[in-house]
N, C-alpha and C positions, 0 to 999 in steps of 0.2 A: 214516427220519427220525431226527434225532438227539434223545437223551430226555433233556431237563437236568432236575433235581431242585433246588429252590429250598427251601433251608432259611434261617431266621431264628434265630440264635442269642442270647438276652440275655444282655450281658457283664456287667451286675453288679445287684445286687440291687434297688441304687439304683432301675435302668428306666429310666436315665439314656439311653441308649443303643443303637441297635439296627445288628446289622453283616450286610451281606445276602450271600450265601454262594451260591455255583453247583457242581455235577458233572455234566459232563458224562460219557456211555456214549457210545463212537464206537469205531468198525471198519471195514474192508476186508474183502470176502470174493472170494477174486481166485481163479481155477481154470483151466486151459488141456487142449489135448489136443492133442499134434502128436507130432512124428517127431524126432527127435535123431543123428546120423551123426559117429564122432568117428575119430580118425584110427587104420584098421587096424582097423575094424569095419562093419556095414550098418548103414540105417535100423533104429535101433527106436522101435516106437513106446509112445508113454505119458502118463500123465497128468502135466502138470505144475502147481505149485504156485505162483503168484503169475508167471504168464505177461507179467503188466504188472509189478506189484509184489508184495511179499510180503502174505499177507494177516495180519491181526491183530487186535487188541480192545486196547481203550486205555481209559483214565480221567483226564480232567483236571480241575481244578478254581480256580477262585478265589474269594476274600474281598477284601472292597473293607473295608479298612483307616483310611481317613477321609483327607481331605488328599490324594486321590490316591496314597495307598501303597497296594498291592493286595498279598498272597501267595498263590504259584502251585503248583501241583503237576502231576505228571504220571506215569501208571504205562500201561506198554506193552509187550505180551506180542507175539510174533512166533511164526503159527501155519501148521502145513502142512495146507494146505485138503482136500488127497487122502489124509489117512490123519487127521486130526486132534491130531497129535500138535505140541509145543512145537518150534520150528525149531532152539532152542538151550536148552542145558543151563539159560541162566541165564533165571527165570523171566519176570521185566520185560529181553530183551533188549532190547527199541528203545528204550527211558527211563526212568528212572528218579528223578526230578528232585523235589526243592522250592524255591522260590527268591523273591523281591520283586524288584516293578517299581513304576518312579513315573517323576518326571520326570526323573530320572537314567540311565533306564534299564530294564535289566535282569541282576540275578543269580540265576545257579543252581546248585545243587551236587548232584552225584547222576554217575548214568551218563546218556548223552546223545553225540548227534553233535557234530562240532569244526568253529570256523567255516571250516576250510579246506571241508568236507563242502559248505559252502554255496555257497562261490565253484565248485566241482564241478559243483554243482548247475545253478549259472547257465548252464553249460558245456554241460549236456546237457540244456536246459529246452527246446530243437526239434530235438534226437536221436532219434527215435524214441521219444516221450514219456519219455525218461528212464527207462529199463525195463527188464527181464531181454531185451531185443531190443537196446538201445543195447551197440555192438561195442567201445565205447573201453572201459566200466566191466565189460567180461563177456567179458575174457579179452586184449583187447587191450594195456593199459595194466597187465598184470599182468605182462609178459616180466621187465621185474628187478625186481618187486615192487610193488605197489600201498600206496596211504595204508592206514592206520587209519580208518574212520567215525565211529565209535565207543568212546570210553575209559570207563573207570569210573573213581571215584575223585576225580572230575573239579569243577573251577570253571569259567565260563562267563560271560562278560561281553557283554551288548549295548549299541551306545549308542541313546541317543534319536533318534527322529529329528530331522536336521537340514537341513533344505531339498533334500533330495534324497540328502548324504550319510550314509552307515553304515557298520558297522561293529562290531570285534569282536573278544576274545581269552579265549584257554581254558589253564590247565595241569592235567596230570592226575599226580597224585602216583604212587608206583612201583604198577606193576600186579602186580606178582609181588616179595613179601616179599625184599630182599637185591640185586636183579635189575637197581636204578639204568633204568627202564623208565621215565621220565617221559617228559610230551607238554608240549610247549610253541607257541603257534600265536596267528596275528592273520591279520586280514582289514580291507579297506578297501573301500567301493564307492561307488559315483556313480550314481543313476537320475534322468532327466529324461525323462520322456512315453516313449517306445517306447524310449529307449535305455538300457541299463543295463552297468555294466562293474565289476568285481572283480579283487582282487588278495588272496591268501592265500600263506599261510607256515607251515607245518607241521615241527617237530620233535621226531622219534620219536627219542628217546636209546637208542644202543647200535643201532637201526636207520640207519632215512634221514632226510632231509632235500627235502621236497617245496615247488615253490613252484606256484603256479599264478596265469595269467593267463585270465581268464575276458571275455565278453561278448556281451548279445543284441540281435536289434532287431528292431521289432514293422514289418513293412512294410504294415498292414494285409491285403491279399491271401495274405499269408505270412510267418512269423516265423522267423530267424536265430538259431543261438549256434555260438559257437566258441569254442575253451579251447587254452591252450599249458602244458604242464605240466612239470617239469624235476624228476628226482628226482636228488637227489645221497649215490652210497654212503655207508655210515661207514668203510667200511674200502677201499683200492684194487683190494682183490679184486672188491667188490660191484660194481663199476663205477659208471656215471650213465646215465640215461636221459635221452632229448627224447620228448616225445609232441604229437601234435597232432590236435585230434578239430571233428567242423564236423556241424550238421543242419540240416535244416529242414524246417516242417509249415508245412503249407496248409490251412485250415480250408475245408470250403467246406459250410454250415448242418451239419447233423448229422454229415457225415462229417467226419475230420481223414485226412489222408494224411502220412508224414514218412519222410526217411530220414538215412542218415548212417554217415560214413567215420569211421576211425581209423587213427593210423600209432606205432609205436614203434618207437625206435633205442635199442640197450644199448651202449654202449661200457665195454670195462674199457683202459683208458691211452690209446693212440689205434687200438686194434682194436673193431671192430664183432664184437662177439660174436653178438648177438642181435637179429632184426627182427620185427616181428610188422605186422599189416594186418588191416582188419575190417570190412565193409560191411553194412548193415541196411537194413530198409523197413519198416513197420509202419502199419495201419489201423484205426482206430476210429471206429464208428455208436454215437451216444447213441440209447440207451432213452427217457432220461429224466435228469434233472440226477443221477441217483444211480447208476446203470446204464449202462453200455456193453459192446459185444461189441467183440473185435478181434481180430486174425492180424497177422502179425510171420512175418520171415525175418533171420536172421542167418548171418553166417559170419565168422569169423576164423581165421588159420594163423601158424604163427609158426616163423620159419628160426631156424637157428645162425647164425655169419656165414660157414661154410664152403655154407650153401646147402643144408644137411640139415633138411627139416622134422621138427618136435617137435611139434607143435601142428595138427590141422586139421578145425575142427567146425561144423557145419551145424544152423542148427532152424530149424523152421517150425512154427509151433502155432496156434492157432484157442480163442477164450476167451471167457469172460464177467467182467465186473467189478464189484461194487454195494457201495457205501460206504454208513454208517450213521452 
């Protein structure tokens, strides 16, 4: 259960005024155990760490501002559930944010995902719940390089909503002193009842150039997404890639069932250098709204374009999941 802390602060002596204040304590604690086979090795087996997603411990907060101006915070650590240990160097990697919302909006400045992350997202929201199982984001769609998620340094703009449209744009100043590493990126989307559709633009300076076409649709019986993604080298060596990724899950009461394909082309001029392919399945039984067990099967391989694999990895794991 999530434990919000309600403080009242008085802003001035007067007693003119009182501004009501929330933080939330919220986390994931995600844990798996299966078998992993990668190419020119056997099954080993092992415990692994965030089998759905990564687990973590987070801190959000807002203050309602008057007028509908609110300020927001948000601090997010990203933790390996099998040893205990931080997943990354940097302590708040999943966010690091403060920002205001009102009817404008929303801005935020900190470290934080980029709105391409989100039209991604929409892409892989009936892939195998979007997960260390989903083949397009976990190894597939990495043949000539994958996005960025996450930038530091970063602004972040959402808009309000507006009858169904949304939307979005981020820059993140250089990541590395002298290095000209800036992000620059937008999003658009449309949702009406069960259908929802995206469109992002991603640019990593001195990297690539990712665009993505994203959309889902809720059929009742079963939910749809599919994503078209196009990365364009910076330089002619890097080449360009097509990608194209499709799932779907079937709810039926407690259980959900889902699977899901992925495909990448690398070309550098008009040779195909590089292919990859990646098929997943994945199961989840609710506990309880906070709790779910699941198992997951993934595999992806990835060719030269001479037909030499590079690439060729198998998991199956078995887990538990409880959000707080």
């Amino acid at each position: 259960m999530k434990k919000t802390l309600i403080a009242l602060a008085v802003l001035a002596s007067t007693g003119a005024a009182l501004a009501q204040s929330s933080v939330t304590i919220y986390g994931r604690a995600d844990v798996a155990v299966g078998t992993e086979k990668t190419l020119g090795t056997s099954n080993k087996s092992q415990v692994f760490d965030g089998g759905l997603t990564t687990s973590r411990l987070g801190f959000r907060g807002t203050e309602d501002l008057g007028g509908g101006l609110k300020a927001n915070f948000q601090l997010e650590s990203r933790i390996n559930l099998s040893n205990g240990a931080y997943t990354n160097a940097t302590t708040f990697h999943g966010a690091s944010t403060v920002g205001l919302s009102g009817g404008f909006g929303q801005i935020r400045a900190g470290r934080m995902t980029t709105v391409l992350d989100d039209v991604r997202g929409l892409a892989f929201s009936s892939d195998v719940f979007d997960s260390s199982f989903t083949a397009a984001s976990n190894g597939v769609f990495s043949s000539g390089g994958d996005f960025g998620s996450r930038f530091a340094k970063m602004l972040r703009y959402d808009l309000p909503s507006m009858g169904g449209v949304y939307g979005g744009m981020n820059y993140a100043f250089e990541q590395t002193a002298g290095a000209k590493d800036t992000l620059a990126g937008f999003m658009v989307g449309y949702k009406a009842g069960p259908m929802n559709v995206a469109l992002g633009f991603q640019d990593e300076k001195t990297k690539n150039k990712y665009t993505t076409l994203a959309g889902s649709y809720n059929l009742g019986v079963a939910s749809i997404s599919a994503g078209y993604n196009m990365r364009d080298g910076s330089t002619a060596a890097a080449g360009d890639d097509s990608e194209f990724s499709i799932g779907v899950t079937v709810p039926m009461g407690a259980v959900s069932l889902s699977a899901g394909y992925a495909t990448s082309e690398t070309e550098v001029g008009t040779a195909t250098t590089l292919k990859a392919n990646g098929f997943a399945l994945g199961a989840t039984y609710s506990l309880s709204k906070r709790t779910r067990m699941y198992a997951g099967y993934r595999t992806n391989e990835r060719k030269t374009g001479a037909g030499v694999k590079q690439v060729d990895t198998q998991r199956f794991a078995v887990g538990v999941r409880h959000d707080f």
